[in-house]
C-alpha positions in Angstrom: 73.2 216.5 63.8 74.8 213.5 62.1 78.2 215.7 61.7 78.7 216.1 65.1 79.8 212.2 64.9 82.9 212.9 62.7 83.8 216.3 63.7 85.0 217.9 67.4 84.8 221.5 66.7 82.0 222.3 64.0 82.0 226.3 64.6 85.2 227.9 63.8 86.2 231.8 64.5 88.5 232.8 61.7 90.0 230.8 58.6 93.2 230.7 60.8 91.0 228.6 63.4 89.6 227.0 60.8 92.7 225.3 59.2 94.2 225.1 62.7 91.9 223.3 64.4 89.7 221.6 62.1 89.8 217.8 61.8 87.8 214.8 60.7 87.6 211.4 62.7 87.1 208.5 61.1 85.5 205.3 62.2 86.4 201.8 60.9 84.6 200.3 58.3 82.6 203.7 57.5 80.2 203.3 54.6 78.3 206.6 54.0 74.9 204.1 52.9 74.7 202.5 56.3 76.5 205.2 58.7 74.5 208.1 57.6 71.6 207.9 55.1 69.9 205.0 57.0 71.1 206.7 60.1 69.1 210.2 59.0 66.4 207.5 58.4 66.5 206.1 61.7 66.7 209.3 63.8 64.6 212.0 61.6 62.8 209.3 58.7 60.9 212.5 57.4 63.4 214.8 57.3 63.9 215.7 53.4 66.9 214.5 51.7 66.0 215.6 47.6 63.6 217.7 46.0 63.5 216.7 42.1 61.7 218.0 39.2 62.5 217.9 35.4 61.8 219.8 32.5 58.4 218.3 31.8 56.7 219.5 34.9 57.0 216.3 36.9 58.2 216.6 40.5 59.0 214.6 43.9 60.4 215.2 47.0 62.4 212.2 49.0 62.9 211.7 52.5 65.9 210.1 54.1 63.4 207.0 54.9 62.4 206.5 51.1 66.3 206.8 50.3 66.9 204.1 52.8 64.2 201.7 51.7 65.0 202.5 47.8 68.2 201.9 48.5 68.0 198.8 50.7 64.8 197.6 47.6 67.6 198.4 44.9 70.5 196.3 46.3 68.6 193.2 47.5 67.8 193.4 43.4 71.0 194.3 42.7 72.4 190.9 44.6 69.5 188.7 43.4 71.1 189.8 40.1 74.3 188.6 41.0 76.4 191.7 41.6 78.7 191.3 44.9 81.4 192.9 46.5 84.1 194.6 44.5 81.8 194.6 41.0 82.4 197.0 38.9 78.9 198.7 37.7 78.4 201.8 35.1 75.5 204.3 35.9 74.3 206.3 32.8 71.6 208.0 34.3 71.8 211.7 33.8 69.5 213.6 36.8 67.2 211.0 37.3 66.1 210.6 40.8 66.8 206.2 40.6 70.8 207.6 40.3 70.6 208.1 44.4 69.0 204.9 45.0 71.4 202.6 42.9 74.8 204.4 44.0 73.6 203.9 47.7 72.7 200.4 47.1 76.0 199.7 45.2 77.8 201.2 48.6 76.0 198.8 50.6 76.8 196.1 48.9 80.5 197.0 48.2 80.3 197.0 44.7 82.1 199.7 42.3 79.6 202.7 41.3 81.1 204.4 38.2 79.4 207.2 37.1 78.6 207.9 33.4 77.7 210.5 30.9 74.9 209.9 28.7 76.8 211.4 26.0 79.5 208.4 25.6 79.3 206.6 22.2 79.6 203.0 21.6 83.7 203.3 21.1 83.3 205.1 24.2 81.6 202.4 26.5 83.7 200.1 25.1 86.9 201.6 26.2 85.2 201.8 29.8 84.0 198.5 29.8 86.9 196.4 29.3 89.5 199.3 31.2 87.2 198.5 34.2 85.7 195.4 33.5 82.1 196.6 34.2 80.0 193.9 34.9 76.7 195.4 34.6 75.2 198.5 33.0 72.1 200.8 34.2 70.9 203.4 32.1 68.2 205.6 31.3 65.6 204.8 28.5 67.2 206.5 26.1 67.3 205.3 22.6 70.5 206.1 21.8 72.4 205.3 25.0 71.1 202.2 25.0 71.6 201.6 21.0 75.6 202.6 21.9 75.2 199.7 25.2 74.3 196.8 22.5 76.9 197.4 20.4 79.6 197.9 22.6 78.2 194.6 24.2 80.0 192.4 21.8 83.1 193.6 22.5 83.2 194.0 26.2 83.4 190.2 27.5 83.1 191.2 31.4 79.7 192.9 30.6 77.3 190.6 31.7 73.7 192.4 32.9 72.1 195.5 31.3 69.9 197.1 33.3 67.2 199.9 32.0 65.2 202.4 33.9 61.6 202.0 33.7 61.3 200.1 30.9 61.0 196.2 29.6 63.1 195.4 26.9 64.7 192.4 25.5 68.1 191.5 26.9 67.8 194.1 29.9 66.6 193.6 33.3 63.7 196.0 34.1 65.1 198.0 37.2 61.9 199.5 38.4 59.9 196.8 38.6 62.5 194.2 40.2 63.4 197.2 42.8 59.7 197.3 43.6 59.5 193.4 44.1 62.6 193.2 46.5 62.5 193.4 50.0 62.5 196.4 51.7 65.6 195.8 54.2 69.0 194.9 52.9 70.8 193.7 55.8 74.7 194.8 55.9 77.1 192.6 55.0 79.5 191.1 57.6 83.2 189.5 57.3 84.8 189.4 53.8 81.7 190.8 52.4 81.7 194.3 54.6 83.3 197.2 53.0 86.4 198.3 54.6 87.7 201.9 54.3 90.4 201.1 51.9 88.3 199.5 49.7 87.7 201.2 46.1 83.9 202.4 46.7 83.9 204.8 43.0 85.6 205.1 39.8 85.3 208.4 37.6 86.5 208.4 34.2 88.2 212.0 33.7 87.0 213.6 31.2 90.7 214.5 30.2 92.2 217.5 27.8 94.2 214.7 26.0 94.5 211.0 25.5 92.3 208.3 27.0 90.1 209.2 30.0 92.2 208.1 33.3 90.6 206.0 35.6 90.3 207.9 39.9 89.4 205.8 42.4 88.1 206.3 45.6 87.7 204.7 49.0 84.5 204.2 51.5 86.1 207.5 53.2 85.9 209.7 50.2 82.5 211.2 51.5 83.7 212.4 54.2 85.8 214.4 53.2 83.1 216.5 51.0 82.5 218.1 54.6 84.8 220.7 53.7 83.6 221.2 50.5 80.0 220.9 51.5 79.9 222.3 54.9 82.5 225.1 54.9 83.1 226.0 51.7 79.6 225.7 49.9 78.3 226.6 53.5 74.9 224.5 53.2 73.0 224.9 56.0 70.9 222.3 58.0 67.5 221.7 56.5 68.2 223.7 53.8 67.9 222.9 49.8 71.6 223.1 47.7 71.8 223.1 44.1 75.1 222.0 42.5 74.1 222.3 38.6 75.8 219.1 37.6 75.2 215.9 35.7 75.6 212.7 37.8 77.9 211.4 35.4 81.4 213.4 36.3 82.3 214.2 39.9 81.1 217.5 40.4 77.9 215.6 41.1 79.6 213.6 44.4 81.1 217.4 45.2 77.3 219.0 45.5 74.3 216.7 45.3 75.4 213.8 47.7 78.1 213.4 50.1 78.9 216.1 52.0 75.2 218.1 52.0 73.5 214.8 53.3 76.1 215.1 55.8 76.2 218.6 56.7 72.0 217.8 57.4 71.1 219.7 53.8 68.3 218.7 51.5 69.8 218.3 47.6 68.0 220.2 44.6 67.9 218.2 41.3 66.7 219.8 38.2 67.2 217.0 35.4 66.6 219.4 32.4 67.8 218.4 28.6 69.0 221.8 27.6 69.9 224.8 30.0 67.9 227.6 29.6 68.5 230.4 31.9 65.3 231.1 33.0 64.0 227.7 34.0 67.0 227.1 36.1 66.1 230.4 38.2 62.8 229.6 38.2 63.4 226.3 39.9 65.6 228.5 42.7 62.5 230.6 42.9 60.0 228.1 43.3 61.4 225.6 45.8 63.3 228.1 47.5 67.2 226.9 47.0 69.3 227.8 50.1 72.5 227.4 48.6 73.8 227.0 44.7 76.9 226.3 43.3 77.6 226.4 39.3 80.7 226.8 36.9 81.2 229.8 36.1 79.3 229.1 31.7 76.5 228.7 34.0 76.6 232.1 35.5 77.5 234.0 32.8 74.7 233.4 31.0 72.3 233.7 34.7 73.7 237.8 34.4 72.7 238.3 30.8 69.0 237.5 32.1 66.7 240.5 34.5 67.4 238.9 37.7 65.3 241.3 39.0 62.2 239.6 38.1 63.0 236.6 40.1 62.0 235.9 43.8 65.7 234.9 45.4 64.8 235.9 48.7 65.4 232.2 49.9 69.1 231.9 48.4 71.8 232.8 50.4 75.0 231.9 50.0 76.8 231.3 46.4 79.9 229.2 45.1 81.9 228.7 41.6 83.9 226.2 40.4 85.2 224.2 37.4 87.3 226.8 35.8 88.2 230.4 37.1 85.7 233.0 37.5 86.2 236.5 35.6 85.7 239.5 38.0 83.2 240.7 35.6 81.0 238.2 36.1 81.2 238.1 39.9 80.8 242.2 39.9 77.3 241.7 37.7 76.2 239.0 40.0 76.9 241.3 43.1 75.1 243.7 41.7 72.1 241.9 40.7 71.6 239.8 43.7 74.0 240.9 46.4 75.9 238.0 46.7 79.1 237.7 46.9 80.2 234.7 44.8 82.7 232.0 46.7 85.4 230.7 44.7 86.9 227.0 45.1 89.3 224.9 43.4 89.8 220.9 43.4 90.1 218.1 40.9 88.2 214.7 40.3 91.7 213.3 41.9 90.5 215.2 45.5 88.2 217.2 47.1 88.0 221.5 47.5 91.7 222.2 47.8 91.5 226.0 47.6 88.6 227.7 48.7 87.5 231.2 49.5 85.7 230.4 53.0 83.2 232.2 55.0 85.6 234.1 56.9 87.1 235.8 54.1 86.9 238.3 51.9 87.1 237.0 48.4 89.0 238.6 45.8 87.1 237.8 42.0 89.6 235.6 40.6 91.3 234.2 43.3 90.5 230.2 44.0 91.0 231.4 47.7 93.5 229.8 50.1 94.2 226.2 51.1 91.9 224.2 53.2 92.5 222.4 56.3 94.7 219.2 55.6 95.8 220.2 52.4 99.6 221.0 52.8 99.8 223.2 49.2 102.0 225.1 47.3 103.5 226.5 43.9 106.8 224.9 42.8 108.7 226.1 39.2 110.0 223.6 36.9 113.1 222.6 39.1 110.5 222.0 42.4 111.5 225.3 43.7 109.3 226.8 46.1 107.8 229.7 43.6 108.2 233.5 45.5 105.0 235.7 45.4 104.0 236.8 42.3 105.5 233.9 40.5 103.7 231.5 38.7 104.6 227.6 39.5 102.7 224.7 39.4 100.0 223.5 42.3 101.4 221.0 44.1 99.8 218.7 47.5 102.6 217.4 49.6 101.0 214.0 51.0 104.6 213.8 53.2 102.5 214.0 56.7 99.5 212.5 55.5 97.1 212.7 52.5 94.3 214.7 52.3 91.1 213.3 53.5 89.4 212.3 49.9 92.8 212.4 48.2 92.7 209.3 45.4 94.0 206.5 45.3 95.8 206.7 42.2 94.4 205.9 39.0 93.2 202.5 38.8 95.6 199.9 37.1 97.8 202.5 35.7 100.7 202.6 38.1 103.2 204.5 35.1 100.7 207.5 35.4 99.9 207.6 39.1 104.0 207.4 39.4 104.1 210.0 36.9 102.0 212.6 38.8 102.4 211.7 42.5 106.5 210.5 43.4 108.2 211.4 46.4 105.5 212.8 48.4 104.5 214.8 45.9 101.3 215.0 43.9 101.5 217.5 40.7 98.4 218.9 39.9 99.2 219.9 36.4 97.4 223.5 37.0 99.7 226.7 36.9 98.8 229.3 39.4 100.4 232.4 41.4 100.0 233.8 45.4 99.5 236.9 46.2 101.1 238.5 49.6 97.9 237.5 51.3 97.8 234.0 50.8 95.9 233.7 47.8 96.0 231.6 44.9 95.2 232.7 41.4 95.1 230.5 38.4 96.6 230.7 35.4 96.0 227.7 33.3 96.4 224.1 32.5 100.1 224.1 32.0 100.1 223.0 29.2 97.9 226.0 28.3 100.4 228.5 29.4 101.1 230.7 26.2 105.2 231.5 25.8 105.0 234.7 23.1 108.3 236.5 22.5 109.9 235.2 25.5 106.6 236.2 27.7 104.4 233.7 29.5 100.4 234.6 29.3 98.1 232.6 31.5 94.6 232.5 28.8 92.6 233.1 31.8 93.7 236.8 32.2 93.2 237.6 28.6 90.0 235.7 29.1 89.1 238.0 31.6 89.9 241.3 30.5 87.6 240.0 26.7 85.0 239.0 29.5 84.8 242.7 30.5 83.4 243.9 27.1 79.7 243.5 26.8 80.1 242.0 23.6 81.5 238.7 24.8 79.2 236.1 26.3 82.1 232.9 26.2 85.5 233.1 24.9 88.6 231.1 25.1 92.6 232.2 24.4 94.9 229.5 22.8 98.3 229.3 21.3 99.0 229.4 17.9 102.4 228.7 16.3 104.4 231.7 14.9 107.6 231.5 13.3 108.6 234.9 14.5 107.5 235.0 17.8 107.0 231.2 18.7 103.7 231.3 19.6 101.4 234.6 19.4 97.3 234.5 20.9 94.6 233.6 19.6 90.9 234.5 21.4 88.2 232.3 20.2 84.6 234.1 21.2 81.0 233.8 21.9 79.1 237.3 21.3 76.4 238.1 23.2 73.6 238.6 21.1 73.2 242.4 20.3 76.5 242.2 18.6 77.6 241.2 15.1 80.8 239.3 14.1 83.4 241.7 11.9 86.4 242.6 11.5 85.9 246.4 13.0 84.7 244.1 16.4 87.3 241.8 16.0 89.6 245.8 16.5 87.6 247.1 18.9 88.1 244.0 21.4 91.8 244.0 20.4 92.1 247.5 21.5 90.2 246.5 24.7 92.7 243.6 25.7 95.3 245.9 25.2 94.2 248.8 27.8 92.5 246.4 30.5 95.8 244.0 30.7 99.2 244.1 29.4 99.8 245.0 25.8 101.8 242.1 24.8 98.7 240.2 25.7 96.2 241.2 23.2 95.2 238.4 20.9 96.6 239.1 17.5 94.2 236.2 15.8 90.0 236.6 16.4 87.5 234.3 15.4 83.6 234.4 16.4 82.6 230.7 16.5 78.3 229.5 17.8 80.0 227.6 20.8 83.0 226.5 21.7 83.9 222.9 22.0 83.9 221.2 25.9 84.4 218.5 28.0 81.8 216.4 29.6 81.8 218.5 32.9 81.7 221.6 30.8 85.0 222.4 30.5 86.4 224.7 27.4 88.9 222.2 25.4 91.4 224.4 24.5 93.8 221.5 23.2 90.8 220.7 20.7 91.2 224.4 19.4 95.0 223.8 19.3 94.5 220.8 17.8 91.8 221.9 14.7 93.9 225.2 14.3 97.4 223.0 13.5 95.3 221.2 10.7 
């Protein structure tokens, strides 16, 4: 197996062997494209790397050869169009399948990938354009994504190809058809034109509670460290089929539907869908026979409200969460339904999975787990104490020894903000969390989410928890709201489920029910029953836009 090249010891017997004797070696000049996609190819060409399907009924199914001749097709078109070494190129191409061929053919050449949302406006590719300078743009043939690419055009001076996805248009280079009409090897670059491991290989945009979306880049060793996330914490298995719900455009994409599967020997599911719907997504586990999933937690709140029952999920075995905390209810209805345990993890854009609950442990709903190998963690209060168990500080990575394998590099050109976040050996993850006596870390919020109510401090994700437990809540999301008495008092913002009826007897009832599931003092003295609540591009609840709309 292509892992046994960058690891020792693949087997471990306990966590504590795990984060004791696990390590990753790196070779010079790795490039993921070259080392292990066309080296799959070259060993095993059949073996399956993707099964894709969509919405509409189409399907395909890739093997590692047709991702290395795609790939090696899409960068000799890519050069012939002029993009070299170092260029910075924007993919906005939701699920589609041509996503994998032009990010492996942008790592071959040594060109920039930066993964895009489709859901960017013109202000928005602007911003991204000229903060980057993007030189060329591929998107899918969608009307308004490429109406927002013209007009940003004008203003972004370092934009000089479009590129569009099966489609001829004026002005845009037809990526299909000049993939199909290059030749079928692309021949790596040597001297000044190789990639070296330093060198920036992706840039993500983060989505960002507040101000202007910062700018993480990564290096040509990033990938490799997605073997703990992939490997051991997602626990893929060889020749299996993972599904990571994710669009490609924000990392959670790199975390489960490229990197570390492909490397752990795992196929990758992609179902590019339009709208979630419940049912189609377990259909799609059903039919192809997913091995391994991994969703944020919206996504499996609203999997428990369907009859699981009357789906096949024989094939699926294993089960992870991430992107905000899971509430124990959710993982105790899961349980029941399927009898799976659900794995939790933690990690940021800026990294890889931090905190995990691993195989060889019992998870605790709630928890993120403990901290993985090479990830020297730990909670420090607002002086950089050390925080005691039980107390809630803020998560830190000490990068003193060495940094974590798929740490960031800082965020590109804005040294004032990396120095702001990462000083002295020290990078300050800006999430608030506590440690139990066993090890394990619970979150409690953003910190600036952390509500401070008559001299108390309430994390929203425990009052967000115990609202969870009522069976009228599908969504819900706890805020601050300025009191002149008390300084700040809670305010729950909910979702109902759809057997239940906004009023003001419900709003009561789940008042009541805060009050005996968690602390009094906690209960949320303001309720209001919204359709949906408003997000981030990787599905995140914006509490600071609820703050913000609230202070108007």
């Amino acid at each position: 197996m292509i892992l046994d090249k960058y690891l020792p010891q693949t087997a471990f017997k306990s966590y504590q062997d795990f984060t004791e004797n696990f390590q990753i070696q790196i070779p010079d000049n790795f490039n993921f494209a070259f080392d292990v996609v066309d080296e799959i190819a070259r060993e095993t060409p059949d073996k399956i790397a993707m099964v894709w399907c969509n919405d509409s009924g189409e399907e395909a199914v890739f093997t590692f050869g047709q991702m290395k001749k795609y790939s090696d097709q899409a960068a000799n078109f890519f050069h012939s169009s002029g993009i070299r070494k170092g260029d910075p190129v924007m993919l906005v191409l939701k699920r589609r399948f041509e996503f994998w061929f032009c990010t492996l053919a942008l790592n071959k050449i040594g060109a920039i990938t930066i993964p895009a949302t489709h859901l960017l406006s013109t202000k928005d590719i602007v911003y991204r354009n000229n903060a980057a300078d993007v030189k060329m743009i591929v998107c899918v043939p969608d009307s308004e994504v490429i109406q927002h690419v013209e007009e940003a055009e004008p203003n972004s001076p370092t934009l000089k190809l479009k590129m569009l996805i099966g489609e001829n248009r004026e002005g845009w280079l037809n990526f299909n058809s000049g993939m199909e009409n290059s030749p079928e090897e692309f021949i790596r670059p040597v001297g000044i034109e190789s990639t070296r491991n330093d060198d920036i290989m992706l840039l993500y945009f983060t989505s960002g509670t507040t101000g202007m979306p910062k700018m993480v880049n990564h290096n040509y060793i990033y990938p490799l460290g997605h073997i703990l996330t992939a490997k051991y914490w997602q626990n893929v298995q060889d020749n299996g089929l993972h599904f990571t719900v994710a669009d490609t455009g924000w990392a959670k994409s790199a975390w489960g539907k490229l990197y570390g599967q492909w490397l752990s020997g795992s196929a990758v599911m992609t179902f590019d869908f339009d709208k979630f719907i419940p049912k189609n997504m377990m259909e799609v586990i059903e039919k192809y026979k997913v091995t391994t999933f991994c969703a944020p937690p919206t996504i499996y709140r609203f999997l428990i409200k369907e009859d699981l029952t009357k789906f096949n999920l024989e094939s699926l075995k294993y089960c992870v969460v991430a992107g905000e905390p899971l509430n124990p209810e959710v993982y105790r209805q899961f349980l029941e339904a399927t009898g799976i345990k659900l794995m939790e993890g933690y990690g940021q854009t800026e990294c890889t999975v931090a905190l995990a609950t691993y195989s060889w442990m019992e998870p605790k709903p709630g928890s993120m787990g403990k901290p993985s190998p090479g990830y020297h963690i730990d909670l420090v209060d607002d002086e950089g104490n050390s925080c005691e168990i039980g107390e809630e500080g803020q998560i830190v990575i000490y990068t003193d020894l060495s940094a974590p394998i798929g740490m960031f590099g800082g965020y590109y050109r804005d040294e004032v903000l990396t120095e702001k976040v990462w000083h002295d050996d020290v990078y300050y993850t800006g999430d608030m969390a506590w440690r139990d006596e066993d090890g394990y870390y619970w979150f409690v919020g953003r910190a600036d989410d952390v509500i401070k109510s008559s001299g108390y401090r309430i994390g929203p994700f425990e009052v967000e928890s115990a609202l969870m437990e009522h069976p009228a809540v599908m969504e819900c999301a706890i805020t601050a709201v300025p009191d002149p008495d008390r300084g700040q008092v809670v305010k729950a913002t909910i979702i109902l489920t759809k057997n239940y009826q906004a009023s003001d007897e419900l709003a009561k009832e789940l008042q009541e029910h805060v009050k005996k599931v968690t602390a009094p003092y906690k209960y949320p003295r303001i309720v209001e029953f919204v359709s949906e609540l408003p997000k981030t591009i990787s599905g995140k609840i914006r509490r600071v836009q609820i703050r913000d709309e609230d202070g108007k």
